[in-house]
N, C-alpha and C positions, 0 to 999 in steps of 0.2 A: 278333589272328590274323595271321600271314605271307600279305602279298601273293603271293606268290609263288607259297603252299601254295592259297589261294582261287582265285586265276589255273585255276588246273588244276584244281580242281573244277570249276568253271565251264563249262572248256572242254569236259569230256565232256558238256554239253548245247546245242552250238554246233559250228557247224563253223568252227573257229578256224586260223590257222598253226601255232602248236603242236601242235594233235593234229597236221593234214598230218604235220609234220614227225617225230615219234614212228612214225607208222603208214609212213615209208619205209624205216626199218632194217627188216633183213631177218633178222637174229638174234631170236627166242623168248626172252622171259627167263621161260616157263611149263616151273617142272619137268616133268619127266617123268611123277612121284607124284602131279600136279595133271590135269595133260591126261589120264592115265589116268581120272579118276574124277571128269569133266565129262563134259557134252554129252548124258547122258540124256533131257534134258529141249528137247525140240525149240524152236526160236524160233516163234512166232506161240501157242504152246500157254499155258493162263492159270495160269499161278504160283498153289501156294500151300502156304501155309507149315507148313498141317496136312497136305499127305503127305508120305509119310515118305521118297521116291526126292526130292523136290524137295528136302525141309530137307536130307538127305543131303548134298545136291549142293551148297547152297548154303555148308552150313557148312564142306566142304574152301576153297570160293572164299572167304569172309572170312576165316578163320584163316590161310589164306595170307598174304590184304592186310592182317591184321590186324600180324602179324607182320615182314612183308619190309621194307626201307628206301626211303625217298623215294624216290630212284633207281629201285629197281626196280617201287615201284606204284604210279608212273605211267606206266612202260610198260607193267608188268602190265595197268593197269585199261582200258589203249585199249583191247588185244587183246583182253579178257575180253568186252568190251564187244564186237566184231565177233563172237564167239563164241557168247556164252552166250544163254538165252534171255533174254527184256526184264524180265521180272517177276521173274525168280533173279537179275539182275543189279543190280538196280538196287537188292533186296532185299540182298546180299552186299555193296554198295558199302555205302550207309549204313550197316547193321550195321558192317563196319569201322570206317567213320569216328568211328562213337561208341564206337568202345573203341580207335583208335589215338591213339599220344602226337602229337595235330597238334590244330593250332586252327583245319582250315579245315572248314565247316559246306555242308551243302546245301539248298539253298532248301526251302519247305516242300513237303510233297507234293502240293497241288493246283494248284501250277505244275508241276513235275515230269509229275506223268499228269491230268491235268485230266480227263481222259475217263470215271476212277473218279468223279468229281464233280458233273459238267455231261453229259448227253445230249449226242453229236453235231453234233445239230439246234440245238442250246444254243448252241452251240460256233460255229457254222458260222454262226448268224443273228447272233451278236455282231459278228465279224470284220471290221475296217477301220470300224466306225460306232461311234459313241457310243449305249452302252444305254439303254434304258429300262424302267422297275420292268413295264409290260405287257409287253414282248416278251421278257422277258430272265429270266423268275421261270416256273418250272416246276415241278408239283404232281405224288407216286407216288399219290394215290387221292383218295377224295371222305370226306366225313363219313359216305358210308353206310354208312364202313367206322370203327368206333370208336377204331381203333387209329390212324388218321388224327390222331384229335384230339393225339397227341405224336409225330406224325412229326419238327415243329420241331425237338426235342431232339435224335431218332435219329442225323436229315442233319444235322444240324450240323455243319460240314466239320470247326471244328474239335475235337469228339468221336472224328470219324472219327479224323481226323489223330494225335489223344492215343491210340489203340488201336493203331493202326498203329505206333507208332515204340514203345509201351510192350516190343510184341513183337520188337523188332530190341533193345533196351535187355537185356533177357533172354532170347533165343534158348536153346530149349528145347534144342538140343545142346549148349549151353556157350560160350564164346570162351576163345581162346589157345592155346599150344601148352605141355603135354596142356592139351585143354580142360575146362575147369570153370564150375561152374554162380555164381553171384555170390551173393554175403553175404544169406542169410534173401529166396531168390528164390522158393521155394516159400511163403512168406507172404507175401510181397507181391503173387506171382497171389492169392492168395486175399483180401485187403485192398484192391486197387484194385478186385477185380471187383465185391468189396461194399459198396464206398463207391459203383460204377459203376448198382447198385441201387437205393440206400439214396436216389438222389438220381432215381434213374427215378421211383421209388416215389412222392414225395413231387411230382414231375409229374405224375403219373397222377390223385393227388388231387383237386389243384388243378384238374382238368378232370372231373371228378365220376366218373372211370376207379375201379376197384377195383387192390388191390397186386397185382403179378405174382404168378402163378400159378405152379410150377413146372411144368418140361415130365416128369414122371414115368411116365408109362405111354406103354411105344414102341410098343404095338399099336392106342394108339388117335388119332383123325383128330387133327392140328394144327389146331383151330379159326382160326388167321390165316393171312393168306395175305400174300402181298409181291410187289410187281416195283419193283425198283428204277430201270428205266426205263436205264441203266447200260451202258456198253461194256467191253473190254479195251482194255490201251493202244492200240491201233492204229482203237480203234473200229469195229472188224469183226465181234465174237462179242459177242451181248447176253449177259448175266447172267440167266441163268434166273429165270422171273418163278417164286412156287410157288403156283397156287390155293388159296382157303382150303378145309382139311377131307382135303387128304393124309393116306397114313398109310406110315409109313418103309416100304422094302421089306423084306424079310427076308435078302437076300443084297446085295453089293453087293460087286461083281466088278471094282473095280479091277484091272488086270493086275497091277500092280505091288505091292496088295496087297489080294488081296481076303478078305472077310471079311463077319461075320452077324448079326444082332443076338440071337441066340443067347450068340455069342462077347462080345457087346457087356452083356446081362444077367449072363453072370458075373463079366466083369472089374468089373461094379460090385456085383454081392455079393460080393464079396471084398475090395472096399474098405470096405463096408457092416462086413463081420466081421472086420476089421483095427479099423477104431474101435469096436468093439461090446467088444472082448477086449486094446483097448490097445495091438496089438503088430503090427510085419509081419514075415511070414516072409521073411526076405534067400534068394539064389542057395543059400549055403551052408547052406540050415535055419536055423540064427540067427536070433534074434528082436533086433526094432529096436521099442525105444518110440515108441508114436505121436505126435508134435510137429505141432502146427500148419503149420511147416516141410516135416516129409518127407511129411503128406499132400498140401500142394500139391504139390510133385513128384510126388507119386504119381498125384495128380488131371490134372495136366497132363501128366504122363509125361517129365519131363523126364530127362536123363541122371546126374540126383542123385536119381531113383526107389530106394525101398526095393528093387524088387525090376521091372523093365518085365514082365518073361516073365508073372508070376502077375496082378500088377493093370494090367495093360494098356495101352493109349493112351486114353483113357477120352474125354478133352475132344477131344481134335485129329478121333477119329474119328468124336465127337458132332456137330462142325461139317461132316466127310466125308459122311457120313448122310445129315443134312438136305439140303445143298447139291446132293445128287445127286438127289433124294426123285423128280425129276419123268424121269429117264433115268437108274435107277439100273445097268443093264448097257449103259448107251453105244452102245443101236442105234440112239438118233436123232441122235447126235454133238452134243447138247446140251452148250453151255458148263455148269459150274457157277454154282448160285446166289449169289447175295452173302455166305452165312454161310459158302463157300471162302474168303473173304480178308480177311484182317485190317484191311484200309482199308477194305472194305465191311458186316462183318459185324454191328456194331453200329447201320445205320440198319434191320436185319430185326426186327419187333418177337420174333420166337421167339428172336432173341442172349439177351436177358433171362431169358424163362423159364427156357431152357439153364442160363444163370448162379445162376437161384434155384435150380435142384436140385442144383448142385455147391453154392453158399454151405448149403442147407439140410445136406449131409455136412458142411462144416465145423461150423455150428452143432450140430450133433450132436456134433463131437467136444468143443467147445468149452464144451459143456451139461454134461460128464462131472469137467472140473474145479472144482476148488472157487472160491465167491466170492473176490473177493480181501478179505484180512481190513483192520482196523482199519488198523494199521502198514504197510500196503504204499499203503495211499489217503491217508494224514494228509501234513500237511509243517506239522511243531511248529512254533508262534511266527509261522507266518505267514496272517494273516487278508484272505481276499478281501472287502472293506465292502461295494464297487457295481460291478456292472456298466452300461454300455449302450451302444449305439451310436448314433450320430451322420450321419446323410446328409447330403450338401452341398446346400445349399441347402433345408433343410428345418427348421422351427421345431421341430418335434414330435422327441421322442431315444424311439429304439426302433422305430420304420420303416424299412423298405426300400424303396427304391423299384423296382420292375424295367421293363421295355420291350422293344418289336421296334425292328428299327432296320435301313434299308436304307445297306448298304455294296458300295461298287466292290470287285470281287477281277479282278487283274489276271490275266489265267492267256495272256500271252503266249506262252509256253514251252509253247504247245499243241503246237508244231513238233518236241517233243523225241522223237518218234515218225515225224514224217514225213520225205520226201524235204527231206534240208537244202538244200539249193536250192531250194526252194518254196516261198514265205510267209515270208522266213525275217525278214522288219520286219514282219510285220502285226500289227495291235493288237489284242487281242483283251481285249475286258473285259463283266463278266456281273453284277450284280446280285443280292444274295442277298440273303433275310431272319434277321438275327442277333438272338439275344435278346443282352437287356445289361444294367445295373444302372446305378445313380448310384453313386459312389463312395462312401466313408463312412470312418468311423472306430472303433476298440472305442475304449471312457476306461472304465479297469480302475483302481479303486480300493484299493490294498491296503498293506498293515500289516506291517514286519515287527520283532516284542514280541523278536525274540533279539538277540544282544550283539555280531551282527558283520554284516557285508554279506554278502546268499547271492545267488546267480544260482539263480531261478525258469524252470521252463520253463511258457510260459502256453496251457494245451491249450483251442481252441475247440471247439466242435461246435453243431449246429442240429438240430435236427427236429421236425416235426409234430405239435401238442399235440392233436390230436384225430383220428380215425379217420375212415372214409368213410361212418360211419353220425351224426357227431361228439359219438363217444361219446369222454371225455379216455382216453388211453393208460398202461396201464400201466405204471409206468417201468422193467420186466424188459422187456416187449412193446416198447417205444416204443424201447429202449437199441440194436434192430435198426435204426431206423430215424437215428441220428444221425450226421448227416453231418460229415465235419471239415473245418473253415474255415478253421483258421489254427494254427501253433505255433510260439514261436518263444521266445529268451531273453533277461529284465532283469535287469538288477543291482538288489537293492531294496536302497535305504538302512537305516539302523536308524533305527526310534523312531515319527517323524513320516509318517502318511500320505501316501502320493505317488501322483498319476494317471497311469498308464500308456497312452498312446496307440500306437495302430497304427492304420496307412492300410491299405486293404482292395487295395489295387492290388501289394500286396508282401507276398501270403500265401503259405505254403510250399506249400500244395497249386498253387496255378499254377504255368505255366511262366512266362519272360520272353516276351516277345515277337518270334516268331521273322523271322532276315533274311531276307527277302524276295531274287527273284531281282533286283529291281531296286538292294534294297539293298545286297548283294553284286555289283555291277556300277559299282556308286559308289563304293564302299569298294577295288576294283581299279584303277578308275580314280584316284580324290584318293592312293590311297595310303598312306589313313588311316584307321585301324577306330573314331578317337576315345574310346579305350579301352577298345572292344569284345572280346570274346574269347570264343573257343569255349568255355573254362574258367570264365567269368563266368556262360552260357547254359546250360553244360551240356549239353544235348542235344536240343532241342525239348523235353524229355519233359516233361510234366505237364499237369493239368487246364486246358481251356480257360478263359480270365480272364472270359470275357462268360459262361458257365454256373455262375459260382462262385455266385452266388445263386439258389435255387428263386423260379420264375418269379412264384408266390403266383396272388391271385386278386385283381379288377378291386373288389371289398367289401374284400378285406384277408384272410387267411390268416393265421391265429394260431399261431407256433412259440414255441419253446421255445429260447432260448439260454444256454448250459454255461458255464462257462469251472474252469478246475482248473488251479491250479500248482503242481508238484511241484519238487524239490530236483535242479535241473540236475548238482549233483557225482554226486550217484549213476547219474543219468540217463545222461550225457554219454556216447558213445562216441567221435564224432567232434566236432570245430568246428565243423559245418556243417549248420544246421536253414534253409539257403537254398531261393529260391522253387524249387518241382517236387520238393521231397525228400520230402513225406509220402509221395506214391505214388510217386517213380520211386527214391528211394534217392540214392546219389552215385557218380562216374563209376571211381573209382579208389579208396576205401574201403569202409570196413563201414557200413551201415545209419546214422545217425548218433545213434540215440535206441533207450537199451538196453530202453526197455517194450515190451513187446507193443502191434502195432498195433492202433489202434481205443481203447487202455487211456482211459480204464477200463471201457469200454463194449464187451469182446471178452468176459466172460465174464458170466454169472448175475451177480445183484446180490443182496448177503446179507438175507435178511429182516432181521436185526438191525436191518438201515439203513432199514427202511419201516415205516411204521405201519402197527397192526392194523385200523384204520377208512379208511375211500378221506381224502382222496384220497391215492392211491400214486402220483405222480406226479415226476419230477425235482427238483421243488422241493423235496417233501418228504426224499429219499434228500439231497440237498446241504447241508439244515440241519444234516446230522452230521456235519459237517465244515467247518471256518474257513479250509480253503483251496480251500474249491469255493462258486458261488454259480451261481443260475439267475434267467434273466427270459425276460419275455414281450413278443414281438418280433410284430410284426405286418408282413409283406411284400404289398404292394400291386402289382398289375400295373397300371401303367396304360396301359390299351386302344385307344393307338394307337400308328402306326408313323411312328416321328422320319426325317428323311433328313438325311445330312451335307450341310451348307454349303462345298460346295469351291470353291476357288481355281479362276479359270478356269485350265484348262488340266493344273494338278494333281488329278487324280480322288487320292480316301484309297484309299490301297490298305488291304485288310482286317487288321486289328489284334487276330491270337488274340492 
């Protein structure tokens, strides 16, 4: 990445001589067409991305920055930045920066607003002292609340953090000028959000929890309740706590848009009878075949929707709803709750439910297709022998190991809200609890009987071989619940068996490891990025690396591990099955893998391929096939909490 281009990110969260010197020119370089159709949205007021006057707002601001040249946005971004309010601004930066042609990156977001993160109090009793795991670890409820027992998961900052940027990565009004929606964006909301289940689901177990429930019926109470304990950036307006046993209102009078859940039942029978009949009716009357694709848009409304006016805003205003549930006409001038904001909204345990009743329309649509047959699941002449995996440090092949694990998170950059002259060196560091895994290995045995070298793509997945009664799953039932681990491509040689290894620290589904403000502060200074690049990371986007393994249980958790390789010529769209591409796609191309996501596990599975006697389980559907194989993988938590061994004086800064 260019020093130079970093410099200047930088500085918008510092008071630097550069900005000074930026903010004394006295010339505007904000069109006309821009400053008109800003500023709706007052400063101190709490941003968010599901109404519809904010996204408005926000998407003139980044398609501007997205588009304008060096020169001009970094002028642009100072001014924007004394202008706009703190949450549309900061949301319109980084959306730019992940889809402008530059390699400079911003630190992760819980230095940025630490405040979505860390309580005030949190915040305020770290400052200038060295933490400790009692003073510095902070709890939203007790066990008397059941939903407690996977809170760990929810707050996972970095979960939060993977929600938050997935929604700047895809911004439901499009990017660019005209703007447009990105390559197969409407299945990939639908794909991350189910993979974002599939892997709750299989926590929930592990803690003797039942699987999410969908939130279906809007007239009746929401059994959990939340407080996320939680500020806005400036730490002034708490995040609306919701007691348990709400029940939505029936009007909900935004000024800016109000509406009913009247209006909110039919935009979803109409989605309901869009996939029931195959077809949406377009603007024009025209019918549009129903695709996995344009239902996500549809579902999330985005501006690649078959039709907004008939099927609605459906998601954005489902999280509207809630978030308002406890001041839904704004007489008590209640902040919204945490399901307003995409940094927040998945530590609410109802994010989940929400998300089952939208995956359950997709599974509906999804249920209507046919199995996929013989010829589209085979790959002739190549036989998978053995699977397994490998932990370090571990005798036993086919174990997991998982753990808690207390790590330093630096969130100096608490200052990036306050009076820049205040505080602006104090150290500020806070203690969290991360779940985390031992490394490992897959050693993928395989055979290839044809007459030339092929490039295999080798699809992983995991999931839970037994139910919460543990009763085994049936592998139609169970195919819901498979999580993807890894995908990526070998050249197999002819003839002779070859072991195929991969290290678990370099799966497609994570991200890299995002630069920190510290390390971005280093890398300005030496001058050297050591071969780092925007273009190498990508985007922050993808799955947190310490959640890539289901946490299992303290006995052992008995899963089911996949593996299928299919014929990458066919496959291939782009070059790039690099780490964060399952779910976040790539920055500047199409999707890079032409299957359907989740394949082969997105649609019904052909009776053909299961026996008429139990068991019906994975193992049995993969004996029909030489290029699929399954085992049985046991993941162990073990039940206590490790602490890093730091260097004095260098605390580990947190490593999503």
């Amino acid at each position: 990445m260019g020093v130079e281009e970093q410099h200047f990110v930088l500085s918008l969260f510092t008071t630097t001589k550069k900005k000074q010197e930026l903010l004394k020119k006295d010339t505007s370089v904000l069109p006309r067409s821009l400053l008109q159709g800003i500023g709706a949205v007052p400063k101190g007021a709490v941003f968010s991305v599901f109404k519809k006057q904010h996204t408005k707002e926000a998407a003139k601001v980044y398609n501007f920055l997205i588009e304008c040249d060096d020169a001009v946005f970094q002028r642009a971004t100072h001014e924007l930045k004394e202008e706009l309010n703190e949450g549309l601004f900061l949301y319109a930066l980084s959306t730019a920066l992940l889809h402008r042609k530059s390699d400079a990156v911003l630190p992760p977001s819980w230095q940025i607003v630490p405040r979505q993160f860390f309580t005030h109090a949190h915040i305020a009793s770290s400052r200038g002292k060295a933490p400790t795991p009692e003073a510095d670890h902070f709890l939203t409820g007790t066990l008397r609340d059941p939903e407690f027992r996977v809170a760990w998961f929810r707050e996972d900052i970095g979960l939060n953090d993977h929600h938050w940027t997935w929604h700047q990565v895809y911004p439901h009004e499009g990017q660019g000028t005209p703007p447009t929606t990105k390559d197969r964006q409407g299945e990939l909301f639908y794909y991350m959000h189910q993979q974002m289940l599939a892997r709750y689901d299989a926590e929930r177990m592990a803690v003797g929890l039942r699987r999410v429930l969908p939130l279906q019926e809007l007239d009746k109470p929401i059994l959990e309740g939340y407080d996320p304990h939680l500020a806005d950036h400036y730490g002034v307006k708490q995040y609306a706590p919701r007691p348990a046993g709400m029940v939505l209102a029936s009007d909900y009078t935004d000024p800016d848009n109000p509406y009913t859940i009247q209006e909110h039942r039919q935009y979803i029978n109409r989605l309901a009878d869009a996939i029931k009949m195959g077809f949406f009716i377009k603007k024009d009357g025209s019918l549009e075949e129903v695709t996995i694709d344009n239902l996500g848009a549809a579902v999330e409304s985005t501006m690649s929707s078959p039709n907004r006016d008939l099927y609605g805003n459906v998601h954005n205003m489902s999280h509207n709803l809630i978030s308002m549930i406890t001041d839904p006409d704004g007489r008590y001038q209640q902040n919204i709750g945490s399901m307003g904001d995409t940094l927040t909204a998945t530590r609410d345990p109802v994010f989940f439910r929400l998300h089952k009743f939208f995956d359950n329309l997709f599974y509906e649509h999804k249920s209507r297709l046919r199995p996929y047959t013989r010829e589209e699941l085979e790959f002739a002449d190549i036989s998978v022998d053995d699977i397994l995996v490998q932990t370090q440090n571990e005798a036993q092949p086919n174990v997991l190991k998982t753990f808690s694990e207390q790590r330093l998170v630096h969130i100096n950059n608490a200052r990036f809200n306050d009076d820049p002259a205040k505080e602006q060196h104090s150290n500020v560091e806070v203690i969290v609890n991360a779940a985390s895994h031992r490394e490992f290995e897959y050693k993928i045995t395989v055979t290839n009987k044809s007459s030339k070298v092929v490039n295999g793509v080798f699809r992983i997945f995991l999931a839970p071989r037994y139910d919460e009664l543990g009763r085994k799953y049936h592998a139609d039932t169970q195919r819901r619940l498979f999580i993807e681990m890894d995908k990526f491509v070998e050249a197999l040689p002819i003839g002779t068996p070859v072991e195929i290894s991969r290290g678990s620290a370099i799966s497609s589904v994570c991200r890299p490891r995002p630069r920190t403000l510290e390390d971005l502060t280093e890398y300005v200074k030496q001058g050297n990025d050591q071969g780092v690049s925007a273009t190498s990371i990508y985007c922050k986007c993808g799955w947190p690396s310490n959640l890539l393994v289901p946490r299992g249980t303290s006995q052992g958790m008995t899963f089911d591990l996949f593996v299928m390789v299919t014929d990458w010529r066919a496959d291939r769209v782009a070059n790039n099955l690099g780490m964060g591409t399952s779910y976040c796609g790539t920055k500047s191309s199409q999707y890079p893998d032409r299957r359907s996501m989740g394949f082969p596990f997105d649609r019904r599975l052909s009776e053909d391929f299961l026996p008429t006697t139990p068991p019906h389980g994975i193992l049995a559907f993969s004996k029909n096939f030489s290029n699929m194989r399954a085992a049985s993988v046991e993941v162990v938590f073990e039940d206590k909490t490790s602490v890093r061994n730091n260097a004095p004086g260098k605390p580990e800064v947190l490593n999503y």
